[in-house]
C-alpha positions as CSV (number, residue, x, y, z in Angstrom):
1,X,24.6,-16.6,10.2
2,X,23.0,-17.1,13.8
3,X,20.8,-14.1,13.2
4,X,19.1,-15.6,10.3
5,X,18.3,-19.0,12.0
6,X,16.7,-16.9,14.8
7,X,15.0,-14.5,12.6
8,X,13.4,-17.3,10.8
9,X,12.5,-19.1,13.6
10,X,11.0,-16.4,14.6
11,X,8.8,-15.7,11.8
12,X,8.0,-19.3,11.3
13,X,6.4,-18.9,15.1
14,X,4.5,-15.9,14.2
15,X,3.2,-17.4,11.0
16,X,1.8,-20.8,12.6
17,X,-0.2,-18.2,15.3
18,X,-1.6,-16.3,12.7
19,X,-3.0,-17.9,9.5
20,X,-4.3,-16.0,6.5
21,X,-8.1,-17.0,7.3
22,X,-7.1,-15.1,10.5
23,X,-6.1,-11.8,9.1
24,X,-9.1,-9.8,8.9
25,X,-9.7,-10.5,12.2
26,X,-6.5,-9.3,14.1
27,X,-6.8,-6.3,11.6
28,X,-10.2,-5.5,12.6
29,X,-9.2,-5.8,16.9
30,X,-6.1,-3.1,15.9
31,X,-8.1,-0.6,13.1
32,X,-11.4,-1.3,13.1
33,X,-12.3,1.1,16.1
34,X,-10.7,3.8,14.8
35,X,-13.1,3.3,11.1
36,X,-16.3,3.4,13.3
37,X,-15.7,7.0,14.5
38,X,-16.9,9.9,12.5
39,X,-13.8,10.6,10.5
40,X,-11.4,13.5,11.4
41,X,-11.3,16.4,9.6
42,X,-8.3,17.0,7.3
43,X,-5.4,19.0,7.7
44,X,-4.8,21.1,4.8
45,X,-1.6,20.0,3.1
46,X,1.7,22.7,3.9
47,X,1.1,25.0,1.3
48,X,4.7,25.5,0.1
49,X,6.6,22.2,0.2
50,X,7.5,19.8,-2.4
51,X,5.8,16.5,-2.6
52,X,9.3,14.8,-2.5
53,X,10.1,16.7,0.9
54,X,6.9,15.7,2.3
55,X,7.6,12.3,0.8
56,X,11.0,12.4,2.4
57,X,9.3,13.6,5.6
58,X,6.2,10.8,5.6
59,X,9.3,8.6,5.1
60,X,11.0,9.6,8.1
61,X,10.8,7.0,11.0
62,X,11.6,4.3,7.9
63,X,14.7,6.1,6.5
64,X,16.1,6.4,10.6
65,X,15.7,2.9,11.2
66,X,17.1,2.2,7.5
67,X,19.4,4.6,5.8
68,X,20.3,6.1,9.3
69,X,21.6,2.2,10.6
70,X,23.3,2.3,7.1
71,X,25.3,4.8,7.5
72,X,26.4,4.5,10.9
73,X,27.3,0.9,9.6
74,X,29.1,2.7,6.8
75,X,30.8,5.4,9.0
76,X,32.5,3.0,11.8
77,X,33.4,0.0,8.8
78,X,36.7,0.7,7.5
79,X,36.5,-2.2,4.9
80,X,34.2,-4.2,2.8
81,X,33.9,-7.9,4.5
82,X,31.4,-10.7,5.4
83,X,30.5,-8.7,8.4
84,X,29.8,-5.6,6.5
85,X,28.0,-7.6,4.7
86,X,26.0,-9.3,7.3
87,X,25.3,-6.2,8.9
88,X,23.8,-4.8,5.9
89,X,21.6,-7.8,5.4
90,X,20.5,-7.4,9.5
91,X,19.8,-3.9,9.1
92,X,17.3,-4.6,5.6
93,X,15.7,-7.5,7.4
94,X,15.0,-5.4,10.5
95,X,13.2,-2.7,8.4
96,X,10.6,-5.6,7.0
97,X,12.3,-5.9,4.0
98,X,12.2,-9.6,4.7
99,X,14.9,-12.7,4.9
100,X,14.8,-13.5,1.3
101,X,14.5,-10.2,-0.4
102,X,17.2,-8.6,1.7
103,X,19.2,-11.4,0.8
104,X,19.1,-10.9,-2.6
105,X,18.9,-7.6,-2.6
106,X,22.8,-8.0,-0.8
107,X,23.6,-10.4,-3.4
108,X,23.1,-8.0,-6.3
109,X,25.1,-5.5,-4.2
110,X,27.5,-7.8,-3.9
111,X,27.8,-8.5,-7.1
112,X,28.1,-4.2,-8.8
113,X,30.7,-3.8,-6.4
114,X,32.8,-6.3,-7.4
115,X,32.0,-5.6,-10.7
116,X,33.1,-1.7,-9.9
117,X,35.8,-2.6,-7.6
118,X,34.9,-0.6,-4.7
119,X,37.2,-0.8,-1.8
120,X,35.3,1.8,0.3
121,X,31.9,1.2,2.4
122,X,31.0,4.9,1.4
123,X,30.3,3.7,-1.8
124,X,27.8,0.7,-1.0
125,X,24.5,3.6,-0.1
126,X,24.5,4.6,-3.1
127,X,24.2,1.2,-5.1
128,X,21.9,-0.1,-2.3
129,X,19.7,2.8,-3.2
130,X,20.1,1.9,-7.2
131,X,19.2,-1.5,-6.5
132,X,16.3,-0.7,-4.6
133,X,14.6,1.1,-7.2
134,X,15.7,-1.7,-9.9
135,X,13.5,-3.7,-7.6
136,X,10.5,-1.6,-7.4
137,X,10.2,-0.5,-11.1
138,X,7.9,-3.5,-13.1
139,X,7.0,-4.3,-16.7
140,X,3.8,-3.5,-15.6
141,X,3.0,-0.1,-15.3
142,X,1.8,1.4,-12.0
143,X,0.0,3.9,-13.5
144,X,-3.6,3.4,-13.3
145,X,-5.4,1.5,-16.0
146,X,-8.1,4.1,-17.3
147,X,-11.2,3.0,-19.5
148,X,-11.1,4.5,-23.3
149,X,-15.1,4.3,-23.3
150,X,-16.8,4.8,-20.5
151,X,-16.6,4.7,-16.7
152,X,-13.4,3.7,-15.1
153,X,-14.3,1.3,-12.5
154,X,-12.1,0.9,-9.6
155,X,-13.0,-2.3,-7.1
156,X,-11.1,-1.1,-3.8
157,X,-10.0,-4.8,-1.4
158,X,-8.8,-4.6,1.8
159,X,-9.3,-6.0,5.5
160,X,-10.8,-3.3,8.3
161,X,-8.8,-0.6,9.8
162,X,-6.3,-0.5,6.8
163,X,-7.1,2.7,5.7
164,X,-9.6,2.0,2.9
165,X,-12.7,4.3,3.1
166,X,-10.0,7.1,3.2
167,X,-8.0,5.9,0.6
168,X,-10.8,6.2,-1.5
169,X,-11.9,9.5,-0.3
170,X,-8.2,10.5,-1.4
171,X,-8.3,9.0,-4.9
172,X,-12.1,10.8,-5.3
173,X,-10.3,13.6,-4.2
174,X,-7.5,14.1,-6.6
175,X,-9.9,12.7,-9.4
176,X,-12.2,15.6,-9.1
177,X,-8.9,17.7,-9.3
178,X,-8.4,16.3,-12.3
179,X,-11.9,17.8,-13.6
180,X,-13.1,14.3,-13.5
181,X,-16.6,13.2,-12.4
182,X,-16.1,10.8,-9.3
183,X,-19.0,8.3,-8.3
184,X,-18.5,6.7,-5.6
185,X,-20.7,2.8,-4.6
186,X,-20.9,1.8,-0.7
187,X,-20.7,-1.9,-1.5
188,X,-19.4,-2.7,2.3
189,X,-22.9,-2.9,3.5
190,X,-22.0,-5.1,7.1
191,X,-19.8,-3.1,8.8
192,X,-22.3,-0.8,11.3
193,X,-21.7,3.0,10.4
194,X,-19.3,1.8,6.7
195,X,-22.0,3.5,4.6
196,X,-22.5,6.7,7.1
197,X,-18.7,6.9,7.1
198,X,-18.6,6.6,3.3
199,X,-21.3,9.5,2.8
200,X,-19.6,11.6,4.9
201,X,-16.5,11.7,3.0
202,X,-18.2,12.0,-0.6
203,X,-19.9,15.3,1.0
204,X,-16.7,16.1,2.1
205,X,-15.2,15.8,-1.5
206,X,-18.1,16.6,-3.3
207,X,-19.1,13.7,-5.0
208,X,-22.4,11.8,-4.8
209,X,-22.3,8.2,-3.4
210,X,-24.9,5.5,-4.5
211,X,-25.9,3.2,-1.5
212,X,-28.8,1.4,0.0
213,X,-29.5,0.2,3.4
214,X,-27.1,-1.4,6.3
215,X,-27.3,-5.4,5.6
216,X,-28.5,-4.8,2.1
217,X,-27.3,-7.4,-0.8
218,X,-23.6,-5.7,-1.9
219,X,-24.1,-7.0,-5.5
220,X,-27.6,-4.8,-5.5
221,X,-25.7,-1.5,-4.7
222,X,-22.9,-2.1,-7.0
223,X,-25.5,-3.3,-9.8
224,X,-27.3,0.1,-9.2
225,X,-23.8,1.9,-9.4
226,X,-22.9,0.8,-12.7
227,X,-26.3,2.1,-14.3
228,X,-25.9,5.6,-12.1
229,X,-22.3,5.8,-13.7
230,X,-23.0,5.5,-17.3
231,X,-26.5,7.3,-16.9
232,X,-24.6,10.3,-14.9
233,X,-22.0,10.0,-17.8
234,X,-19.0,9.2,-14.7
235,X,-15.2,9.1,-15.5
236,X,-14.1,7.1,-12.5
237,X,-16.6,4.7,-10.5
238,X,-15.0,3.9,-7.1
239,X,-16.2,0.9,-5.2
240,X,-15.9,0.2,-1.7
241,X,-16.1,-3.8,-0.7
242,X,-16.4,-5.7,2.9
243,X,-13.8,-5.7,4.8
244,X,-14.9,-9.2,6.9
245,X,-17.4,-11.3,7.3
246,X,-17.7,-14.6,9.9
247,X,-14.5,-16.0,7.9
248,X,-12.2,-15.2,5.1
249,X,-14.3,-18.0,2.7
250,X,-17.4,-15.8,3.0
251,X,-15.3,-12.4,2.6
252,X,-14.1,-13.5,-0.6
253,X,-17.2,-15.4,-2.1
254,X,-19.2,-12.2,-1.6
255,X,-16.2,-9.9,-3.2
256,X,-16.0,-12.6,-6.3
257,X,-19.5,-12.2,-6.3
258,X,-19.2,-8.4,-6.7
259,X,-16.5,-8.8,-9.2
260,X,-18.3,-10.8,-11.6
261,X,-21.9,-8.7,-11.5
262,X,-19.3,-5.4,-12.4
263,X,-17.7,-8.2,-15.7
264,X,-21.2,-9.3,-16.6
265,X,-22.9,-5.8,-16.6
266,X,-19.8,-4.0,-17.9
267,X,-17.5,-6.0,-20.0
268,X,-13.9,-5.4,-19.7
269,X,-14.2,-4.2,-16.1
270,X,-13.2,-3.8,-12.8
271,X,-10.6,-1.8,-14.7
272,X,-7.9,-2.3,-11.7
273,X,-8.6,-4.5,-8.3
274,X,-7.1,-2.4,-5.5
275,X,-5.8,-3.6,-2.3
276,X,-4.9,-1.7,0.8
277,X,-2.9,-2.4,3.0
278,X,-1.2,-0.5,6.1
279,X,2.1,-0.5,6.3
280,X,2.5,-1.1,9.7
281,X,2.0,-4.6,9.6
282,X,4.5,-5.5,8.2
283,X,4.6,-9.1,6.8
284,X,1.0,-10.0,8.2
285,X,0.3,-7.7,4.8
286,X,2.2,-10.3,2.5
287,X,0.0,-13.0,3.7
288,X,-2.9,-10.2,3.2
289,X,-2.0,-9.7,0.0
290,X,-1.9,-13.3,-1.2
291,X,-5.3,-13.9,0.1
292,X,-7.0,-11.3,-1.7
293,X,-4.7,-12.1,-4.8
294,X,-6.0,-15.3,-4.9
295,X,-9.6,-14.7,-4.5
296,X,-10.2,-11.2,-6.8
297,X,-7.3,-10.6,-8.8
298,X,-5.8,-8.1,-7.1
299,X,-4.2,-5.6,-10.2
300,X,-2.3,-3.0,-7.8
301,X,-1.8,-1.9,-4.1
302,X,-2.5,1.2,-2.1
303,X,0.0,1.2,0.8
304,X,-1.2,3.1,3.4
305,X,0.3,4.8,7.0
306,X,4.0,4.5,5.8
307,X,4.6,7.8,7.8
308,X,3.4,5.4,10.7
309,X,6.0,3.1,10.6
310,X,10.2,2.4,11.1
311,X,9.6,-0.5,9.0
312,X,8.9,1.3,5.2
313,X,11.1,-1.4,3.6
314,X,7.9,-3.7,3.3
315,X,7.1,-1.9,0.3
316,X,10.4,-3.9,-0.6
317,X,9.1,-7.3,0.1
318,X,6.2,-6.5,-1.6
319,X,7.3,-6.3,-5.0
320,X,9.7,-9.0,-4.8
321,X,7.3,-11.8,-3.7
322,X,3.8,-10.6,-4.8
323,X,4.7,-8.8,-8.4
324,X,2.2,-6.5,-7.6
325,X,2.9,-3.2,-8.6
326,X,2.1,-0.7,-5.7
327,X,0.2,2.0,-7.2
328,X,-0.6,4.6,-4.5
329,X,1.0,5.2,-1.0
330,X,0.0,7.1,1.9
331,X,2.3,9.5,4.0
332,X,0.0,11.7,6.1
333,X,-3.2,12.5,6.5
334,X,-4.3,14.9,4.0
335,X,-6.2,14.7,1.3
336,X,-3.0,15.4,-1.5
337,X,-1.1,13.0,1.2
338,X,-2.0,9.7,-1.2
339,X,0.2,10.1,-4.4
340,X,1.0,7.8,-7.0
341,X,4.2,5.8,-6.7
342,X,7.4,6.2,-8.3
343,X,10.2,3.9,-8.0
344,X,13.0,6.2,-7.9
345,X,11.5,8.6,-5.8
346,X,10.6,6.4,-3.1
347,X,14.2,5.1,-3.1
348,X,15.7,8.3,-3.4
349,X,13.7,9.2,0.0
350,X,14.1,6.1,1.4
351,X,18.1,6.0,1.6
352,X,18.1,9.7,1.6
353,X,21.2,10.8,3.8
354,X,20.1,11.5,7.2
355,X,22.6,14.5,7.4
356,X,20.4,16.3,4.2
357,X,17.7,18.7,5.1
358,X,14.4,18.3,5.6
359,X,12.3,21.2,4.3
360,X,9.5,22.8,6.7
């Protein structure tokens, strides 16, 4: 078990270099300049393909590194043994899905195929892929939480550069597909250009965005949002927050600050906290998580860029140690490419054999 002594070493290093009250800043030096340009336009999404081929697809680097490794594992293994075993566990850790949920993860493995009696590592995908999705699926549903009387509100969380201001364009987007009237709030008003970026999405989409000057009080703008909403008769109230500020005790003051002017004008909202987070950073977005879990409540997770990265499994980790049920993720960049996630589906595409098809 070498491997794991160096692997946690390893992590152990990487977590005393980079604290949680660090986060939004390394976030910000990798995404942040890519949020201050004028966004890109869309591609339109491939008019004929399934959304479980392009999830397959957006999946695609991830499965490789994953599934791919599996099966070559799988193919040149001619029996069931603690190597096999620690093999798997390598390959699952290697993919972010982290030490101790890979480990358990193996463990329940372990366990079915003694229960089943397998003999042959062709079997093993298969129930790796069952208990995947067993780890995914929660008692809490990860559909959204809709009001019964009155505006939705959605508070949106995240750090800089992980994808938020398009993540809500996306949800706006499939809203209004829904024949649902979208308002959009630019409460991120200290980032230079957030609330020029923010407009020109909602003219993009279609839907009208309340906002007030760069540097303006964030509470003001969300205040004025809530009255705009029930006064324009909204379904879904989308509000963007800060991404940083000098420190992560002032990010979250000013957020807990938004959240309780949305409770006190508005009972029984923010009808779901959502956080961002880009998939690419792999367990930095753990510690992200746990941060703004902490300070807002965080209700579900948008996981963005999963088509960007060979290390998918995250999703994984997520749900083992945060018991946050991811509710959106992103595998492209179109505007249908943020869907609603589905257990089975993303473990299905996930350990996908690598030999199937991909449609075009």
């Amino acid at each position: 078990m070498a491997f794991f002594d160096r692997f946690k070493g390893k992590k152990q290093e990487e977590q005393n270099q980079l604290q949680p009250d660090q986060l939004e800043e390394v976030n910000e030096v990798k995404g942040e300049a890519g949020e201050k340009d004028e966004p890109k336009e869309e591609p339109a999404s491939p008019p004929k393909t399934g959304w479980f081929s392009r999830f397959k697809k957006g999946l695609q680097k991830t499965r490789q590194n994953l599934s791919g490794r599996l099966e070559s594992l799988i193919k040149h293994t001619d029996r069931i043994d603690d190597d096999f075993w620690e093999e798997v566990e390598e390959i699952l850790i290697q993919a972010d899905v982290g030490v101790n949920t890979s480990l358990e993860l193996v463990k329940k493995v372990q366990q079915e195929v003694k229960k089943q009696k397998l003999q042959e590592p062709q079997q093993v995908l298969e129930l790796i892929q069952q208990e995947a999705a067993n780890l995914l699926r929660f008692e809490e549903s990860s559909e959204l939480c809709f009001s019964e009387t009155g505006p939705t509100v959605i508070l949106v969380v995240g750090v800089n550069g992980a994808g938020k201001t398009t993540s809500i364009a996306k949800m706006a987007y499939q809203f209004k597909q829904q024949n649902k009237r979208v308002l959009l709030a630019a409460g991120d008003t200290f980032r230079a250009a957030a609330i020029d970026q923010l407009q020109i999405w909602a003219d993009r989409v279609g839907v009208d965005l309340i906002k007030h000057q760069e540097g303006a009080d964030p509470g003001a703008v969300v205040f004025d949002a809530l009255n705009a909403a029930r006064a324009r008769k909204a379904d879904v109230l989308i509000i963007d927050t800060a991404g940083r500020l000098q420190n992560k005790t002032n990010l979250m003051k000013e957020i807990g600050k938004v959240r309780k002017i949305i409770e006190r004008e508005m009972p029984g909202a923010p009808h779901e906290v959502l956080l961002v987070l880009d998939a690419t950073t792999g367990q930095n977005a753990i510690s992200q998580a746990k941060v703004f879990t902490e300070a807002t409540g965080v209700s579900g997770i948008i996981l963005t860029k999963l088509d960007g990265t060979a290390k998918g499994g995250i999703v994984l980790a997520i749900a083992r140690e945060l018991k946050i049920p991811v509710k959106f993720v992103g595998i492209g960049e179109g505007m249908e490419d943020l869907r609603p996630f589905a257990a089975d589906m993303f473990a299905a595409a996930l350990f996908s054999r690598s030999t199937e098809e991909e449609d075009n």
